[in-house]
C-alpha positions as CSV (number, residue, x, y, z in Angstrom):
1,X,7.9,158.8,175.4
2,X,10.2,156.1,176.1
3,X,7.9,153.2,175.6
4,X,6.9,154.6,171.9
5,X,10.7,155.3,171.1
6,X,11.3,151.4,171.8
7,X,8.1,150.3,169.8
8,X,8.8,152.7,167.0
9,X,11.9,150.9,166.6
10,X,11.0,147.1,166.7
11,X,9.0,148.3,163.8
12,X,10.0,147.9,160.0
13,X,9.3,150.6,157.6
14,X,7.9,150.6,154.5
15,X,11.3,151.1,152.7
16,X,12.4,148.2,155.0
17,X,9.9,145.8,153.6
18,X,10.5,146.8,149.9
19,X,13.8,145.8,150.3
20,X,13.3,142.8,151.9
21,X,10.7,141.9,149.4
22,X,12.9,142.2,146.3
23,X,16.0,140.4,148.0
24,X,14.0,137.4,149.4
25,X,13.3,135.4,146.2
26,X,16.4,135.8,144.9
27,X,18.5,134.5,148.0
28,X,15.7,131.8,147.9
29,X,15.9,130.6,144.6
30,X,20.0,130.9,145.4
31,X,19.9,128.4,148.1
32,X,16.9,125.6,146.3
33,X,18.3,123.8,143.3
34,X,17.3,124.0,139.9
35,X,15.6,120.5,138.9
36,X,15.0,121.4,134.9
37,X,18.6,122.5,135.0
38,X,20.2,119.7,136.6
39,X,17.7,117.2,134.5
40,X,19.1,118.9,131.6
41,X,22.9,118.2,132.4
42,X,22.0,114.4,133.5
43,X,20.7,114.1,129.7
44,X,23.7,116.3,128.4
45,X,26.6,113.7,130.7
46,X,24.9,110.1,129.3
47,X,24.7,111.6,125.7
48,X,28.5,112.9,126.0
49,X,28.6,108.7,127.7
50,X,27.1,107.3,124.4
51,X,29.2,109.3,121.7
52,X,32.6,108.6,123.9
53,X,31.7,104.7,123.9
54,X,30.3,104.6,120.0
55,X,33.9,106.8,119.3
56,X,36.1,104.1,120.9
57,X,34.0,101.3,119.5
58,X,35.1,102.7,115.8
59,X,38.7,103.1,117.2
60,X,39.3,100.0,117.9
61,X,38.1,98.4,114.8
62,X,40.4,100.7,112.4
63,X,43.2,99.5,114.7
64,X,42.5,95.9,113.5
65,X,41.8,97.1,110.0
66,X,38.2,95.8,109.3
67,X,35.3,98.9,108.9
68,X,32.3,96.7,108.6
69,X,28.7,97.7,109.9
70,X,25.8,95.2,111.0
71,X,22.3,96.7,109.9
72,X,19.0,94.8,111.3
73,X,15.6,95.8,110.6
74,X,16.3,97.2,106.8
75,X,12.4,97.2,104.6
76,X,11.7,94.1,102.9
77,X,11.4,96.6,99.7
78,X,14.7,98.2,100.7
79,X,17.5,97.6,97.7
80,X,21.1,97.7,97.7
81,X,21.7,101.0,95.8
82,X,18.8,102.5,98.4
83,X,21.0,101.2,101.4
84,X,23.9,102.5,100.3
85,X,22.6,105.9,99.3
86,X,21.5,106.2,103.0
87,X,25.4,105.5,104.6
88,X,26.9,107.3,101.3
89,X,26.9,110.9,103.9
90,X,28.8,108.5,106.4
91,X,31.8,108.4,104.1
92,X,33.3,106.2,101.4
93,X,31.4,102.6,101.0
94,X,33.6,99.7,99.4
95,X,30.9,96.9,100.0
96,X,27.2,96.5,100.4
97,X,26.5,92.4,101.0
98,X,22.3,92.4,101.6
99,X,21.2,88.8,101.6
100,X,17.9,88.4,99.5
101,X,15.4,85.3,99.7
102,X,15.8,83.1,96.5
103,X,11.9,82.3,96.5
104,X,11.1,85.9,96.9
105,X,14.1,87.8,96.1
106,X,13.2,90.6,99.0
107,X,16.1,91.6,101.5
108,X,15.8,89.1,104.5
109,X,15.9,92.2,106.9
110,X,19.7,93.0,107.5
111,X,23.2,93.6,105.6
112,X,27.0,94.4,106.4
113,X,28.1,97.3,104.8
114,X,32.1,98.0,104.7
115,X,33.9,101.3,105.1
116,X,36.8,102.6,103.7
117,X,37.9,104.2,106.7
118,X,37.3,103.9,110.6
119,X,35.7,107.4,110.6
120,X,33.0,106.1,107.9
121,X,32.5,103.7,110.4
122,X,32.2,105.7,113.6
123,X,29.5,107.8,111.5
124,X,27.4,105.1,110.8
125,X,27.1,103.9,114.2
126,X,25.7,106.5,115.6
127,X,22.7,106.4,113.0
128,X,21.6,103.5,115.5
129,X,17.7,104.2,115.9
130,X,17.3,106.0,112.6
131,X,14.1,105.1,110.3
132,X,15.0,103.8,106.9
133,X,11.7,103.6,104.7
134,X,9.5,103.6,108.3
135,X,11.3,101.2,109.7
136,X,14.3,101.8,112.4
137,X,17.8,100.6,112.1
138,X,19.8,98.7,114.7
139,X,23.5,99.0,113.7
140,X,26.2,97.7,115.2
141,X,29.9,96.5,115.3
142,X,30.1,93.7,112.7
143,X,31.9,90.3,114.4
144,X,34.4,89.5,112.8
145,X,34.6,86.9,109.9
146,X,35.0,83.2,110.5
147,X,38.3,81.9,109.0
148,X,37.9,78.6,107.0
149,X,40.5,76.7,109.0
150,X,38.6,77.5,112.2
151,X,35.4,75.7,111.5
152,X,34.6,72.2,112.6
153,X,35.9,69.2,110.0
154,X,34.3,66.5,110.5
155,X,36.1,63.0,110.7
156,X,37.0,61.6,107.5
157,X,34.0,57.9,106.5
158,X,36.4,54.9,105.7
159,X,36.2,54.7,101.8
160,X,34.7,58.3,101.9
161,X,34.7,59.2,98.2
162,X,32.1,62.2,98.7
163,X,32.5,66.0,99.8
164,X,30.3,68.3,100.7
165,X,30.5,71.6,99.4
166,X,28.8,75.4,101.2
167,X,28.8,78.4,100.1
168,X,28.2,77.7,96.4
169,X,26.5,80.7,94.4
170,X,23.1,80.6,93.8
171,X,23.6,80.6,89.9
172,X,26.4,78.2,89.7
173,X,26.3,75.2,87.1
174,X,27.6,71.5,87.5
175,X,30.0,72.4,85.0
176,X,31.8,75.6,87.0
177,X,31.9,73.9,90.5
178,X,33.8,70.6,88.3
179,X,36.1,72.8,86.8
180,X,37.1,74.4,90.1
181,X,37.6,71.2,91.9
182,X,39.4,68.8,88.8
183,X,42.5,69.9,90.7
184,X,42.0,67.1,93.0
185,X,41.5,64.2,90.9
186,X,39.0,62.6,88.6
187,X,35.2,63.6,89.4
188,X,32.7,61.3,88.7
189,X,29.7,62.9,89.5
190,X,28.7,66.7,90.5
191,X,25.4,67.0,92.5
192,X,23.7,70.2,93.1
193,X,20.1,70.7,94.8
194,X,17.3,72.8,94.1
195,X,14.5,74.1,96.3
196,X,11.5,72.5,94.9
197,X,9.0,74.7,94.7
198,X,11.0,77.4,93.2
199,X,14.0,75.3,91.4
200,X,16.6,77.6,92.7
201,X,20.2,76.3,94.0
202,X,20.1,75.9,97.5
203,X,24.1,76.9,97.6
204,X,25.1,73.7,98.4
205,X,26.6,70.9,96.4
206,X,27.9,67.3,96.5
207,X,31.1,65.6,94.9
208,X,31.8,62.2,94.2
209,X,35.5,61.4,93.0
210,X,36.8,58.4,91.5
211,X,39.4,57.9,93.9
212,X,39.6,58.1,97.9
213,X,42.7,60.2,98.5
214,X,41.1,63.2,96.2
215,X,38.9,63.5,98.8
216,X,41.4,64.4,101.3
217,X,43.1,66.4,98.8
218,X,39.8,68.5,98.4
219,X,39.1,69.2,102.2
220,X,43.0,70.2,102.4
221,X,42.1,73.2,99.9
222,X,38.9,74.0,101.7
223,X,38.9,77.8,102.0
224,X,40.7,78.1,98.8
225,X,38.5,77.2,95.8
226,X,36.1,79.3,94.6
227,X,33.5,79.3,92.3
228,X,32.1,82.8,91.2
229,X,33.6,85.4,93.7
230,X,32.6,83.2,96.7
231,X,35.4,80.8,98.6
232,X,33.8,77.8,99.4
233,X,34.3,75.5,102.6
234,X,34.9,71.6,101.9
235,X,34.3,69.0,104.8
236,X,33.6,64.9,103.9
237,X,30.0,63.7,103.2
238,X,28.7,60.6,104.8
239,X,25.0,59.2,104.4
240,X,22.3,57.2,101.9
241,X,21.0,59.9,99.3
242,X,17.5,60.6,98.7
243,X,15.5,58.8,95.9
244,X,13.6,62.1,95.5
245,X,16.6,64.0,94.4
246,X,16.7,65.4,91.1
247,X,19.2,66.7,88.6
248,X,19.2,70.3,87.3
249,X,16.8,69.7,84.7
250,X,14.3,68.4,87.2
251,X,14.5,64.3,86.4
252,X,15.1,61.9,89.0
253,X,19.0,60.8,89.8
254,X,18.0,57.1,89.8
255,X,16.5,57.3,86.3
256,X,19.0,59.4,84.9
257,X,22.3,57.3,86.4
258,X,20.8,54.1,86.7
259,X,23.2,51.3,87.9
260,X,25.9,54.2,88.7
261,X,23.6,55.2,91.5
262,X,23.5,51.5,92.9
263,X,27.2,51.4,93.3
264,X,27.2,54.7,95.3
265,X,28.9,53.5,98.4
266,X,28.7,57.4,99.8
267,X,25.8,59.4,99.1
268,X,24.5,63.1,100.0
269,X,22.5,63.8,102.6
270,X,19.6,66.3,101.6
């Protein structure tokens, strides 16, 4: 009797088991970690990462007052009003500059756009990675524009009479880009050049003044003429120019000018 009272004992019941059986999983699944769940948060913490870092990003360039977006891989059929529509939900737009290929006239792939305010700003960055027409969109922070006194000025050619001239419009005439610079002196000749297979301005120019010192007095102002809406930047011009350059109406300079071009003593460079 004693020896089946000990072995009844050292055995569980049925009740027992149940028990155990509906506890076990539960204390198990307690104690193991959840991997979806703590996948799940990983995502969650480098998304909260992302949105704190494009948030600060936008702060910072409110504090210094410029609110201007860099957009890469816009559709060569993309247009201006197309672009804009897309950032209009971001917020206000005051600017849309989309650089376009003169032979072509289609977008060379990428634009700034500037916001009225920081938050504009901060919304359009994190559109970084969304398709525009099929293709996706890497914006970014725009740097920061170059000032005209900042850029390189190269040193002045004894008896330099020439200037060269960037950043002219693309329609500008002989006659506009004289009339902003006749503020420095007497101009003798106005030179702009065309792309020859297409005939458009290049955006570049070349002045030759009748005196030396308006040459200085030109480079001095650089930054602060402008022809069109566009400032242009000024630096001397040194160099023999090319005997295929043409006017605007497509004849040759040398035939045109004759002896005048003999006695150029400082010519473009093209």
């Amino acid at each position: 009797m004693q020896r089946l009272l000990v072995l009844n004992m050292s055995i569980p019941t049925m009740k027992t088991l149940e028990s155990f059986e509906k506890v076990e999983p539960e204390e198990f699944h307690k104690q193991e970690p959840d991997e979806e769940r703590t996948a799940d948060e990983k995502k969650k913490k480098r998304k909260r990462k992302r949105k704190k870092k494009t948030d600060e990003i936008a702060v910072e360039a409110g504090d210094e007052g410029t609110y201007t977006a860099y957009i890469e891989g816009i559709s060569y059929d993309a247009s201006e009003v197309e672009l804009e529509n897309f950032f209009t939900p971001c917020g206000p737009i005051t600017d849309v500059r989309m650089p376009k290929w003169q032979d072509s006239g289609k977008p060379r792939g990428y634009a700034h756009i500037d916001f009225a305010s920081s938050a504009g700003l901060s919304s359009a960055l994190k559109l970084d990675g969304q398709t525009m027409m099929g293709r996706y969109l890497k914006i970014s922070l725009a740097n920061a524009k170059s000032s005209f006194a900042d850029s390189i000025l190269r040193p002045k050619p004894p008896g330099c009479k020439t200037i060269f001239v960037k950043n002219l419009p693309y329609d500008a005439s002989e006659k506009q880009v004289e009339e902003a610079f006749q503020v420095c002196g007497k101009i003798t000749h106005v030179r702009l050049p065309r792309w020859g297979h297409t005939g458009n301005l290049k955006g570049i120019g070349y002045i030759q003044f009748r005196k030396e010192s308006s040459t200085e007095i030109a480079v001095k102002k650089r930054g602060q003429i402008s022809v069109g809406d566009r400032l242009l930047l000024v630096d001397y011009d040194s160099g023999q120019m090319k005997k295929s350059f043409k006017t605007g109406d497509g004849r040759k300079w040398n035939k045109v000018h004759g002896k005048e071009h003999k006695r150029f003593k400082s010519g473009p460079r093209l």
